[in-house]
N, C-alpha and C positions, 0 to 999 in steps of 0.2 A: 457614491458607491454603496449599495447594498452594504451592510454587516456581515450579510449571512451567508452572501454569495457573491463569489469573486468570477466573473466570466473573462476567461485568461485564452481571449481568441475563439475563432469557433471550432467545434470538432470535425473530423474529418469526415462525419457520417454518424445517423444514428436510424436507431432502427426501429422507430416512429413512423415512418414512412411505409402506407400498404403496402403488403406485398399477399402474393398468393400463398393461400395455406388452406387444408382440409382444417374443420372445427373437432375439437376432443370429439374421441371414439366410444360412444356409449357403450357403457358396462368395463370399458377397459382401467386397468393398472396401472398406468405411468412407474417406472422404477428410476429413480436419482439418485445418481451416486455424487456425494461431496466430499468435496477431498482439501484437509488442513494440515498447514502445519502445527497449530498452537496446540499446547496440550489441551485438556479438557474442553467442553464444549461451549464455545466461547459465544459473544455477544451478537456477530455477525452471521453466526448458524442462524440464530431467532430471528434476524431478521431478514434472511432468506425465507425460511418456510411461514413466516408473517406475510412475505410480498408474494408468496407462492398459494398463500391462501385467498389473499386478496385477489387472485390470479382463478379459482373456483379450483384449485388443486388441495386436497384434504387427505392428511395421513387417516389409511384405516378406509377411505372412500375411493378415491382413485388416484390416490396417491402411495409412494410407497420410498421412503427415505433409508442407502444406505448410507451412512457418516462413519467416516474415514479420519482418524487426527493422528498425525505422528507425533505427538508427545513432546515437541518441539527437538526431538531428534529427525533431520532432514534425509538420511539415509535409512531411513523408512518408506519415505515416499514410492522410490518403484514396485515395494514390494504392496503397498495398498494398490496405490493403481492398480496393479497388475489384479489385484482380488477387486477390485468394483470390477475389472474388464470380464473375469470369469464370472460375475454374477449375471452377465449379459445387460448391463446397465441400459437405462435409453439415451440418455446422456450425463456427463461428468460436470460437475462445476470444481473449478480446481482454482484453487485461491492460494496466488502468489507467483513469480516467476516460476520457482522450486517446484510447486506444484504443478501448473502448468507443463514443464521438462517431462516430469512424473507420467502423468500422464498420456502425451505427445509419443513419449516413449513405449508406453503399454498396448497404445490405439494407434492406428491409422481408419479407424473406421467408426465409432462410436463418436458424436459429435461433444466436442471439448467448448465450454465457455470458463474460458478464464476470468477472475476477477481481481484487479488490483495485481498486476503484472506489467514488469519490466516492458520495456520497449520490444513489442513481439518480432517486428521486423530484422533489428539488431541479434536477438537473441535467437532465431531463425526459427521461429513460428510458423510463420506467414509469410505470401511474398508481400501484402503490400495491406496498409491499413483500412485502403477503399473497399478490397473487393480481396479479402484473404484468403479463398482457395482450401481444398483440401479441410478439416474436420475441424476447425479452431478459431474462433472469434471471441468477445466479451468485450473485458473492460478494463483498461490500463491504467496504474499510477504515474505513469509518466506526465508530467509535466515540462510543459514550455521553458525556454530559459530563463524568463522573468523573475519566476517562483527562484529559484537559486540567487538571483541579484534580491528580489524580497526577504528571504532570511538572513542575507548578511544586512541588509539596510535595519532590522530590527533586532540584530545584535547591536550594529551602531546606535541604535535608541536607547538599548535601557546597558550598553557600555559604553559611552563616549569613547572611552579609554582602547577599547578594542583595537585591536592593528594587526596584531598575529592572531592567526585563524587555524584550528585544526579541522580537516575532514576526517572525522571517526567512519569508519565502514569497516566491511570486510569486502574489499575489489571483486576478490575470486569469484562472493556469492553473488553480483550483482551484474545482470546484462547493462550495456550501456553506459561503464564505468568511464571510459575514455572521456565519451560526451560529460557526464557529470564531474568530474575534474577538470576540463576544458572553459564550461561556465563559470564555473565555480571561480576559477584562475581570472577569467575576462573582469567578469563580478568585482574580485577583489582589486584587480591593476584598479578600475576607474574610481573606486571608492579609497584608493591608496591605503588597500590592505593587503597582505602576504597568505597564502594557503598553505598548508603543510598537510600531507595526506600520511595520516594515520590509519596504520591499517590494522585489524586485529583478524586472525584465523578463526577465533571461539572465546566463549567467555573466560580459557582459563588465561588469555591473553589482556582482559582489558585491566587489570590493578597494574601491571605493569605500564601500561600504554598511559594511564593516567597520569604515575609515578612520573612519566617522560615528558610530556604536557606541562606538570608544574612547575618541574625544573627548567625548561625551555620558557618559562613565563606567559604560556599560550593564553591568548586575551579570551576566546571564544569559542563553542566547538560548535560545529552544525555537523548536527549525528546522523547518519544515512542505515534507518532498519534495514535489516535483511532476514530470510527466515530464523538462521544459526542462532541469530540474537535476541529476538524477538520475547524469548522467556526469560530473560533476562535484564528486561529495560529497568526495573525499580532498583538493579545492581549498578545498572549504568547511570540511573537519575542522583542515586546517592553516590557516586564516586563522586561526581561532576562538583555538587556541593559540598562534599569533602574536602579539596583541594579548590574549591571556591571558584571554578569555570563555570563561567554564563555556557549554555546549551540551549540550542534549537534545533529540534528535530523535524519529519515529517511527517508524525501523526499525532493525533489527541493522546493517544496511550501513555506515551513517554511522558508527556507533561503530567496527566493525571496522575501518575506515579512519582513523580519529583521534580521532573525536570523544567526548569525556567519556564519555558514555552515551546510552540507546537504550531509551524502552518503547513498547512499541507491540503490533499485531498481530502472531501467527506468518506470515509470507510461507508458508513452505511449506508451512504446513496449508493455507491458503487456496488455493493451487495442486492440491494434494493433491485438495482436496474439490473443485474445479472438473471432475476428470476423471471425477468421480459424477455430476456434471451431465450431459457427454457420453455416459457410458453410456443414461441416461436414458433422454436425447432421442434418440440411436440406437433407442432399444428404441422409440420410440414414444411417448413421453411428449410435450405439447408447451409451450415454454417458457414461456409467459404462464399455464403452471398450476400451474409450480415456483415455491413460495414463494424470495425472496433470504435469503441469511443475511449476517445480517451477525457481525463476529470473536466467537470466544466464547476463544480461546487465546492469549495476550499473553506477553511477553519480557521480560524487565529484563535489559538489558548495559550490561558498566564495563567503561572502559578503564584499569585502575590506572596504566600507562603515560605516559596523557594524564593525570590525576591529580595524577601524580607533578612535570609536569613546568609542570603549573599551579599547582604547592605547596599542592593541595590534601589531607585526609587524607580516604579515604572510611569513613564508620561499618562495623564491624563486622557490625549487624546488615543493612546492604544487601549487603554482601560474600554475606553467609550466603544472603539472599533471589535473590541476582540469579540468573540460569539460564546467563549465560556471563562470566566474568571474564576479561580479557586482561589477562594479564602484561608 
C-alpha cells in the first residue's frame, strides 16, 4: 500500500471524462463566490485559488473572488449565501455539509460545488451521486465503511487496553448520522468493543461530555468534525489529554492541534479538485451532469507528542505508514 494514498474502492464518477464545454470567454470576468464556515481565511481558500490559478483563472485578470466565512458561527450561513446570490455569482463553492444546505437554500439556480460534504444524497442534495440533477455537485467526505472499522483498529494499536469507545459528535449537525453509528456499532461487535454515542449541541457542552467519558472509564474516542466544532478542536484535543483519552479524528487538523491521531480524507485534494469542478461549469458544463466524487486520497497522522504524554508507545510500523508525524 502506498503511504500516501489509500484507494478505498472506486468512485462513483469523476469528472475527468470529456465532456462538451464552450472554452473561457475572452475579455470576460468569471465572479466566485466561496462560502466557509471557519473563521478567518483559512488554508484550503489558498489552495483553491492556487488550483484556480493553475486552471488560467487570475484575481484582477479574469477572475474575480467573493469570500464568504461565517466566523465559525454556522447560523450565518444563510445570510452569506443569500449575499454571494445577490452578487449574481457564476457559481458558489461551498465547503461543508452546513454550507452546502446554505447555499441549496439561497439558489436553485446558480451552480453549487460543494466540497467536503456529507452524504449529498441522505442529506437531500441530489437525487443520485452518478448523475445529480438540478444545480449541485463537487465533492464529499464521505467515506466507505472500512474507514470507521480503520480507526477503531488504530485505537487498538496504540491502546491495547481500549474496549469502551465513545462517538463524540454533534448528531443534529451531521447528515448521515444513523449510517455512521450503525458502522461504527458493526466495527466495534467484531473487534469485541462497545460504542457509546456521545453527543454534544456546541462547545459549551464538551468539558462536561468529557467529565462523563472519564468517569465512565472510556478507553477511546473517535471524534466526528462538524462545522459548530470545527473552531474549537485545540479545546477538544486538550480536554482529551487532560483526562488522558486516546482520540482519533477525521482530519489532519485535530491532530496537528493535539490530538493523538487523525485518518481521514485529504482536505486539500478535495479542495484542489473542486476548482476542476468550476472550470467545468465556467466552460459550459452543467452541474446535475457532473458526477460527485467522493475521497479516493486518505492521511494517517500521529501526534508522538500527545503520545508521549498519554504514556502511550506508538508501533513502529504505524510510524513508518503514517504520511505526517509530529514530534
Amino acid at each position: 500500500m502506498n503511504r500516501r494514498t489509500f484507494l478505498c474502492g472506486l468512485t462513483l464518477g469523476t469528472i475527468s471524462a470529456p465532456l462538451a464545454a464552450e472554452p473561457q470567454q475572452a475579455g470576460r470576468v468569471y465572479r466566485v463566490g466561496i462560502l466557509f464556515q471557519v473563521a478567518g481565511r483559512p488554508i484550503y481558500l489558498q489552495v483553491v485559488l492556487q488550483a484556480l490559478r493553475e486552471l488560467r483563472y487570475v484575481e484582477g485578470q479574469n477572475l474575480a473572488i467573493e469570500f464568504r466565512s461565517a466566523e465559525g458561527r454556522v447560523e450565518r450561513l444563510p445570510d452569506l449565501a443569500a449575499e454571494l446570490v445577490g452578487l449574481r455569482v457564476d457559481v458558489i463553492i461551498a465547503a461543508g455539509t452546513a454550507g452546502t444546505r446554505a447555499a441549496k437554500s439561497a439558489t436553485a439556480t446558480i451552480p453549487i460545488v460543494m466540497a467536503a460534504a456529507g452524504d449529498p444524497v441522505l442529506a437531500g442534495f441530489v437525487q443520485s451521486m452518478a448523475r445529480p440533477g438540478g444545480n449541485i455537485t463537487g465533492l464529499t467526505s464521505d467515506v466507505t465503511p472500512e474507514t470507521w472499522s480503520k480507526r477503531l483498529q488504530l485505537l487498538a494499536e496504540v491502546a491495547p487496553g481500549a474496549t469502551r469507545i465513545a462517538l463524540l459528535w454533534n448528531r443534529r449537525a451531521l447528515s448521515g448520522s444513523e449510517f455512521i453509528l450503525d458502522q461504527m456499532n458493526d466495527a466495534a461487535t467484531k473487534m469485541k468493543m462497545t460504542v457509546r454515542s456521545v453527543e454534544v449541541r456546541g462547545p459549551d457542552d464538551l468539558a462536561a461530555a468529557f467529565a462523563s467519558m472519564a468517569r465512565e472509564r472510556i478507553g477511546g474516542i473517535v471524534f466526528v468534525t462538524s462545522a459548530d466544532l470545527f473552531g474549537h478542536l485545540r479545546q477538544i484535543a486538550e480536554l482529551a489529554v487532560e483526562h488522558r483519552i486516546p482520540m482519533v479524528s477525521l482530519y489532519r487538523e485535530v491532530t496537528v492541534v493535539g490530538s493523538l491521531l487523525s485518518y481521514g480524507p485529504d482536505l486539500s485534494h478535495i479542495f484542489r479538485r473542486s476548482a476542476t469542478y468550476v472550470d467545468r461549469i465556467l466552460r459550459g458544463a452543467k452541474p446535475g451532469d457532473l458526477a460527485i466524487e467522493q475521497p479516493t486520497k486518505f492521511e494517517l497522522v500521529i501526534n508522538v507528542k500527545t503520545a508521549k504524554a498519554l504514556g502511550l508507545t506508538i508501533p513502529p510500523s504505524l510510524l513508518l505508514w503514517a504520511d505526517q508525524v509530529i514530534e
